[in-house]
C-alpha positions in Angstrom: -10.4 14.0 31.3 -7.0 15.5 32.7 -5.1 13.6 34.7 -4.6 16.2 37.2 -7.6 17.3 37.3 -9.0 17.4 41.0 -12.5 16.9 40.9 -13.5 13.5 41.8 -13.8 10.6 39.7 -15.9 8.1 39.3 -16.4 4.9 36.8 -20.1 3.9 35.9 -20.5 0.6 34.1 -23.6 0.1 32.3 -23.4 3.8 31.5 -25.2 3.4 28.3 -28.6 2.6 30.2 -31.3 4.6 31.0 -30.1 4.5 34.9 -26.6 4.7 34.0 -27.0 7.8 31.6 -28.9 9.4 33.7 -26.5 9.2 36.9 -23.3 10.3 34.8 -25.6 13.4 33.8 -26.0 14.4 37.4 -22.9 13.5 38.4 -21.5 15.7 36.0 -23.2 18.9 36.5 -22.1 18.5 41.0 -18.9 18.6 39.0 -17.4 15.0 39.3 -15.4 13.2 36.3 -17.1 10.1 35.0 -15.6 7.5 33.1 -18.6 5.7 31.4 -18.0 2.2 30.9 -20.0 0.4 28.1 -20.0 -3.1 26.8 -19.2 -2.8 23.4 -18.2 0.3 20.8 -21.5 0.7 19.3 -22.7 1.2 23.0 -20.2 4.3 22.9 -23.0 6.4 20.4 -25.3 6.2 23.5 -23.6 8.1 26.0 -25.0 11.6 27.0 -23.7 14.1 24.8 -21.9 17.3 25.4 -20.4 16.6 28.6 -17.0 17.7 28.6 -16.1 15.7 31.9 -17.0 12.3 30.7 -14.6 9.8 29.3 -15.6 7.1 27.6 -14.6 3.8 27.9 -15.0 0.0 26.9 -15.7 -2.5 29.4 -17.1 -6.2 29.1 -17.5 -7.3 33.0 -17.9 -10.8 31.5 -14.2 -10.5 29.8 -11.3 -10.5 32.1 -9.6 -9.1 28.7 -11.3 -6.2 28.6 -11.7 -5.3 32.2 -7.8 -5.2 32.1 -7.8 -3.3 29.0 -10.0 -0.9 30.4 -8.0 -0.1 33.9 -5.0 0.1 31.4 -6.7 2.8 29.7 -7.7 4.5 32.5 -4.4 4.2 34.9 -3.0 7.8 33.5 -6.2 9.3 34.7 -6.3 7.6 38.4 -2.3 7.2 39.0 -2.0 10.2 41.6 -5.3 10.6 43.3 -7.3 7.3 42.4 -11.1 6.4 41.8 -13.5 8.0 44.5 -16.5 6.0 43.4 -17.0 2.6 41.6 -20.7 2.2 40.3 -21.4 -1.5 39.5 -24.5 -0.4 37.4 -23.9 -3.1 34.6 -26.4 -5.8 34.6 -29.4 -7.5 32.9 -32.5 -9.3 33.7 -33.3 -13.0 33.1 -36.9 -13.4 33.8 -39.7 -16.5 33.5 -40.5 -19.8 35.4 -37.9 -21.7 36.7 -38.5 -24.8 35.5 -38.7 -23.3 31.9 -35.1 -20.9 32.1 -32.5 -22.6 30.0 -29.5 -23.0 31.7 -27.3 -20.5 29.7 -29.6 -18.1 29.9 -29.2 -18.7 33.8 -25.2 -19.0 33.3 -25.4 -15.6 31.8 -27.8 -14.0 34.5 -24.7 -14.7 37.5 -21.9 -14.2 34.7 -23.1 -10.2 34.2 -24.8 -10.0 37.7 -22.5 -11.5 40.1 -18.9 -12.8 38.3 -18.7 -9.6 36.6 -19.5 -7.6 39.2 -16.6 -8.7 41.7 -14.3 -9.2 39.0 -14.4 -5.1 37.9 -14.5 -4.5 41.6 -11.4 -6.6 42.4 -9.5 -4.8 39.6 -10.0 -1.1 40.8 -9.6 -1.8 44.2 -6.2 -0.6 44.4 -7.2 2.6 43.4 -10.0 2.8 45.4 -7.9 2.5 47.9 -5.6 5.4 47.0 -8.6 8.1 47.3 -10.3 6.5 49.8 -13.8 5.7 47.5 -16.4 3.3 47.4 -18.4 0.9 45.8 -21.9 1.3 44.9 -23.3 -1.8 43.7 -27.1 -1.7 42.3 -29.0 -4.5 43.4 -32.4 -5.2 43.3 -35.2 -5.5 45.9 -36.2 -8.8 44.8 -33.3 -9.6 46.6 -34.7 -9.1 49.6 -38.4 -10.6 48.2 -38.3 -12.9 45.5 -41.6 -12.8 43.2 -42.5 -15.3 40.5 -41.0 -15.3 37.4 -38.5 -13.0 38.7 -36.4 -15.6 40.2 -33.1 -15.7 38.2 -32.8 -11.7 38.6 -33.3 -12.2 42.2 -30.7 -14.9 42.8 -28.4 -13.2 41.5 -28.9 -10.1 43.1 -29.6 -11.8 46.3 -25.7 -13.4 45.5 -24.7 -9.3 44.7 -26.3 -8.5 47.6 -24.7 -10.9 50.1 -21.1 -10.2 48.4 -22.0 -6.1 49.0 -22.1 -7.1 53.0 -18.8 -9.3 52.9 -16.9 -6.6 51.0 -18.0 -4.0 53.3 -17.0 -5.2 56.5 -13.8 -6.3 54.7 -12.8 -3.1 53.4 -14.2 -0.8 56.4 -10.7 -0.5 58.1 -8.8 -0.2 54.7 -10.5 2.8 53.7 -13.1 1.7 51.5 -17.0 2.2 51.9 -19.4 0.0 50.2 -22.8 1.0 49.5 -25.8 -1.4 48.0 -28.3 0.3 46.2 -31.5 -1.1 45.3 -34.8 -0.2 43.1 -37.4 -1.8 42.7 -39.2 -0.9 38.8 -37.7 1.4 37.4 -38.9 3.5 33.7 -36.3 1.9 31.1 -35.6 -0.1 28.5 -34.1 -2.6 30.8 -37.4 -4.8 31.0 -38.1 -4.8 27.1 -34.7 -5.6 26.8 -35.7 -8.6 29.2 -38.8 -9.2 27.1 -36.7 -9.8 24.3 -33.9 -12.1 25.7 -36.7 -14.6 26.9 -38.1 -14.6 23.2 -34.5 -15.4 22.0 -33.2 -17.6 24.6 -36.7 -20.1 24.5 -37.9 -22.2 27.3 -36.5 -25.5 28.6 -38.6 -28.2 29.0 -41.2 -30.2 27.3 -44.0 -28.7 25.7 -46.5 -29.8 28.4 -44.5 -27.8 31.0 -44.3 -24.9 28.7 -48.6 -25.0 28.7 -48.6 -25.2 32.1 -47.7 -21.6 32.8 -49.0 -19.9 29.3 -52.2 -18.3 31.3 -49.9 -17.0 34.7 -47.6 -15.7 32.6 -50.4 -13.6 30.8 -52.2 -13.1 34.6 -48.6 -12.0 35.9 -48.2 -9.5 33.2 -51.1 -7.6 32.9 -51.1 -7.2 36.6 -47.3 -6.0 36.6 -48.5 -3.6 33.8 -50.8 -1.6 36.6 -47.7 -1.3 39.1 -46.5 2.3 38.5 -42.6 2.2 38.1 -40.2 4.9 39.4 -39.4 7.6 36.8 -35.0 6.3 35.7 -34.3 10.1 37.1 -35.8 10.1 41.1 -33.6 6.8 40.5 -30.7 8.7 39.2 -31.0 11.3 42.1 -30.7 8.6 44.8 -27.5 7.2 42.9 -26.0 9.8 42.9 -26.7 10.6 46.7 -25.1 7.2 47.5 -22.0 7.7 45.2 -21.5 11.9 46.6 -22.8 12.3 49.8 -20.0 12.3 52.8 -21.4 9.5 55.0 -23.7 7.5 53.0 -26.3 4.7 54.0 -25.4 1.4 54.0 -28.5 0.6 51.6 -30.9 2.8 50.1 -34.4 1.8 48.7 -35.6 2.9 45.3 -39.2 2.7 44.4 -42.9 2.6 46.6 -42.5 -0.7 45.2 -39.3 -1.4 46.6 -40.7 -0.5 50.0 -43.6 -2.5 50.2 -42.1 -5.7 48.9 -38.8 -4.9 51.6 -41.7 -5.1 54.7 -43.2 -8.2 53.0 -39.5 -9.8 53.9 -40.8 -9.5 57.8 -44.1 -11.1 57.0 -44.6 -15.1 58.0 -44.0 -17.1 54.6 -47.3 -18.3 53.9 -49.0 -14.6 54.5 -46.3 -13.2 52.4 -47.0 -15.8 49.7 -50.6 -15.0 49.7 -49.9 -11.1 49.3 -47.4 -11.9 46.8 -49.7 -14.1 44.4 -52.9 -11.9 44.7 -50.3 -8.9 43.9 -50.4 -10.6 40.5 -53.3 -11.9 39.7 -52.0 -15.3 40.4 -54.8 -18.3 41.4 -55.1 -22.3 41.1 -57.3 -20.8 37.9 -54.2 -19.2 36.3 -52.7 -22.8 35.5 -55.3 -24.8 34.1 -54.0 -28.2 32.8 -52.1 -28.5 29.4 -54.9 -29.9 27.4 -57.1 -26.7 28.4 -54.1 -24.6 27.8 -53.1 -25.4 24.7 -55.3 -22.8 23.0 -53.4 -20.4 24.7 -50.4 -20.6 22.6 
């Protein structure tokens, strides 16, 4: 990337992603400059290939470190004109019970989510500033709607979600828009990658709470398994409206799903509750005591 060049720039973190790919790809060809942000090196073979207008670059959001090593790197390229978009894609899903989440795993959930996300923001704000950009922060509409097992993710998007709305009535008169974006389920590896952290992380708890949810766990999935998710580029597309288009939403909903559970936030608690657990297959029947449960694992 030229540091004189004039089209605008953006960074991406979490640009190794399916969502994240996806959006530097579009945001390439309406001719912006991306600098992809990813987590590690190895992340670096990942990246879309062939685009001449991307620049690559590391960036933990959990490592104050390398967030400064990366807006080091990156300085030459924004000194004159600055960064027109920031795109807090980075972020990762802790999912399962409450009662069973070990607390790390929980730690990490608001470290990537919600520390990580203000602390990359805070760092390129200056430059921001200087072109006059914004921030586009992807959220989640379990932030709005909370569903079972969900509940870490949603907390800390909820968090995200509330900081979005400080930081945009904070920057409006210093030149700075701030834009939340939020899907519901998308197509990507994102959730098998959230599959797999659960299976490494373990539960908390005693084995008897552990039985307890073995059967709504299975009832939750198989019913999540028949929700159609949104296809990671009608995703992209939207992203990419709210990071190029002149006057941009305040919010933007991804996802049928996202819809519907954004109207159940207007619904009385209990009747929302109700819609909520049939939605998943979820009864009295799905948690049978431990002693019945135990053939379950």
């Amino acid at each position: 990337m030229s540091p004189t060049s004039s089209a605008p720039v953006a960074l991406v973190t979490g640009a190794a992603g399916g969502l994240g790919s996806a959006t530097i790809k579009k945001l390439s060809d309406a001719g912006w400059q991306v600098i992809a942000a990813v987590r590690t090196p190895e992340a670096l073979s990942a990246l879309p290939l062939g685009l001449a207008a991307v620049t690559p670059v590391v960036l933990d959001v959990t490592d104050p470190d390398s967030i400064h090593a990366a807006a080091a790197t990156v300085a030459p390229v924004l000194a004159d004109h600055g960064l027109d978009a920031l795109v807090n894609n980075a972020g990762v899903i802790v999912q399962g019970p409450v009662e069973l989440v070990p607390p790390h795993a929980l730690r990490r959930q608001f470290e990537i989510n919600v520390l990580g996300q203000i602390a990359v923001t805070q760092a390129f704000l200056p430059a921001l500033r200087r072109a006059g950009g914004r921030v586009v922060n992807v959220g989640a509409v379990t932030a709005r709607t909370a569903v079972p097992f969900f509940g870490p993710v949603a907390a800390s998007k909820a968090a995200l979600a509330s900081l979005n709305d400080t930081l945009r009535l904070e920057l409006k008169f210093l030149g700075v828009d701030v834009v939340l974006v939020e899907p519901g389920a998308l197509e990507t590896e994102i959730f098998h990658k959230a599959d797999k952290a659960a299976a490494d992380d373990g539960w908390a708890g005693e084995t008897e709470a552990r039985q307890r949810y073995v059967k709504a766990l299975g009832d939750a999935q198989a019913a999540a398994a028949k929700q159609k998710a949104t296809p990671v580029e009608k995703a992209a597309g939207t992203l990419t409206k709210a990071i190029t288009t002149r006057r941009p939403a305040t919010r933007y909903l991804i996802g049928q799903d996202a819809r519907a559970l954004s109207f159940l936030r207007i619904l009385p608690d209990r009747f929302r509750d109700g819609l909520l657990l049939r939605t998943l297959g979820l009864s009295r029947a799905s948690y049978p005591k431990p002693a019945e449960s135990a053939h379950a694992r």
